[in-house]
N, C-alpha and C positions, 0 to 999 in steps of 0.2 A: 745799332750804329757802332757795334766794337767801342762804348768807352767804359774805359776803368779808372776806378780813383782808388787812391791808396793814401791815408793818412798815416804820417809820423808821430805817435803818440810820444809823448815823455813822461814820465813820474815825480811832479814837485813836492816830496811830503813834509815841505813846511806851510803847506797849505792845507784848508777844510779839507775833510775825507770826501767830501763827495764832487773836490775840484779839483781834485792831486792826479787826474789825468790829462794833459791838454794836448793838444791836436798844434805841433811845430807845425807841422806842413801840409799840404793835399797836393799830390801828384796826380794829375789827369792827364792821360795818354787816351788818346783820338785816331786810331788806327797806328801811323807811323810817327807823331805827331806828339811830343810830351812837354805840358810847362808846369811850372811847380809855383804852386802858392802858397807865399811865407805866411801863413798865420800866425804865427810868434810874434808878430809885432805887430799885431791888432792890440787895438786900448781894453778889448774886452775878448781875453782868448773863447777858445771854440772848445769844449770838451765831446763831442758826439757828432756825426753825422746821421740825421735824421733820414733825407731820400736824397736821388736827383734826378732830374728829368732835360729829356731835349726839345729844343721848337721846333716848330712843324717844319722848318728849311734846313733842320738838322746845321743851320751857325752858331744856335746859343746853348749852351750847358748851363740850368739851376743848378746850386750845390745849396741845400737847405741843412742848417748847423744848429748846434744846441750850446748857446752860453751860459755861465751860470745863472743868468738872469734874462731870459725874453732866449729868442731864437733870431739866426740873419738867415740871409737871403742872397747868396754870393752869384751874378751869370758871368760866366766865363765864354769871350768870343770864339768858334773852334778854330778860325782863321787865323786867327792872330796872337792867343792868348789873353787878349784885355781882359782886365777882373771889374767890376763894381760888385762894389758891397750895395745894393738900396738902402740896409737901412740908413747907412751913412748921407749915400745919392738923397733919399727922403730927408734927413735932417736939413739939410742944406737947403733944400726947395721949399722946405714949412719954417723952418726957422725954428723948429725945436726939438727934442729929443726925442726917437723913433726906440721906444725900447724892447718891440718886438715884432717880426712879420711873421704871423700864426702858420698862416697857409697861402698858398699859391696854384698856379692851374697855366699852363701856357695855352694860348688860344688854337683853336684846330684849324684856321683858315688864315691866319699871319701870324708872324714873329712878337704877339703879343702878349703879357702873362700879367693874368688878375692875381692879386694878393689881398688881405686884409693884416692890416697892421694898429698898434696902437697899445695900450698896457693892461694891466690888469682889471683895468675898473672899464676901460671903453675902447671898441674894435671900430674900424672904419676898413673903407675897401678905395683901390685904385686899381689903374690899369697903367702897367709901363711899357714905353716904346724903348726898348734900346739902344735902333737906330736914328732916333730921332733927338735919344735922352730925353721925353715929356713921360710927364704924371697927367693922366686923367682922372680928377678925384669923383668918385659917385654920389648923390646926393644920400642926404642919409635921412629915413621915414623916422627913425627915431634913435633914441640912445642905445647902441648895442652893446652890451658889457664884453661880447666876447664873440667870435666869429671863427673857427675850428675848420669849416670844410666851403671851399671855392671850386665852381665844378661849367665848364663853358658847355653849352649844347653843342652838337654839330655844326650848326648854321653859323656859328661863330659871330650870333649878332645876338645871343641872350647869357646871358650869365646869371647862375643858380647861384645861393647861398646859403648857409644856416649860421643864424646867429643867436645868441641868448638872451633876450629880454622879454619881462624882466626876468630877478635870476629864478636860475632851475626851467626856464621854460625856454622851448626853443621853437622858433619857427624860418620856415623857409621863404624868402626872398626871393626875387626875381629882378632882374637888369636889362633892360631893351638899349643895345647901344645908337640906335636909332633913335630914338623920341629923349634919350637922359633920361628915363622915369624908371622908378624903381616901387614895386607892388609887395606886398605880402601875398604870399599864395596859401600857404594851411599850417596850423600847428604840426610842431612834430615833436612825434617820440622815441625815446631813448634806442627800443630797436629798431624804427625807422633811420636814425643818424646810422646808426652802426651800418647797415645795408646802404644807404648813402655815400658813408665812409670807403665800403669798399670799390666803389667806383674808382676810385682814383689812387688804388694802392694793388 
């Protein structure tokens, strides 16, 4: 889709070493098309850009970030430039603090993108409507500690997952957006994740 982003790094070295780079700005140009997002004045700057990806109507740009603590989740409209940050959007809608969205997946059949968010001790998964601005939150079978890879079929009516519980052990999930019901489907291991992993890198 022709898009490029360009971060404005700066050098603060009166800060921790491994925070003394932060990310002023992201530049995304969309063909002929350029808007700039001031990250500077985020509450919690950005140091790294992780990936980004497009929705399947080529209107929404992910921009996935690495703060010092937890990761966000910025969609940029290509129409217009609108920015939401989720996890912000998510704090607001749950009423508490979102302090990290692991991973994401935009849906292959609409403008939908599953994520899994939550902190170091426990993952949960949703699905956001942009145009709608709704959270659908998915039921959860049990406590997940942590949740790393969100991955939609084709059919755009199942959504995979691997999550760790409990710790060190991981297994895969399964999501019918149809019925709301969510299965376990089989353990998995360490090199299975990894071949899983590269589905979506």
């Amino acid at each position: 889709m022709n898009v490029i982003l360009e971060a404005d790094v700066v050098n603060k070295p009166d800060r921790a070493s491994f925070e003394q780079n932060v990310i002023e700005s992201i530049t995304v140009t969309v063909g002929e098309q350029t808007y700039i997002i001031n990250t500077g004045k985020f509450d919690d700057q950005l140091l790294d850009i992780i990936s980004m990806d497009v929705s399947r109507s080529k209107d929404w740009i992910a921009i996935h970030a690495e703060r010092s603590a937890g990761k966000t989740l910025i969609l940029v409209e290509v129409k217009t430039g609108k920015l939401m940050v989720l996890n912000d959007l998510m704090q607001d809608d749950r009423n508490q603090p979102i302090e990290t969205i692991a991973s994401y997946h935009w849906s292959p059949k609409k403008d939908e993108i599953a994520i899994s968010f939550g902190d170091t001790a426990k993952s949960s998964l949703a699905i956001y409507d942009p145009s709608k601005d709704s959270f659908h939150y998915l039921p959860r079978t049990t406590n997940y500690i942590s949740t790393n890879l969100v991955l939609w079929q084709k059919n755009g009516n199942t959504l995979d997952y691997i999550s760790e519980y409990p710790s060190d052990q991981l297994i895969l999930f399964r999501y019918n957006t149809k019925t709301n019901q969510v299965k376990p489907v089989q353990k998995i291991n360490k090199q299975e994740w990894a071949q899983w992993f590269e589905l979506i890198h």
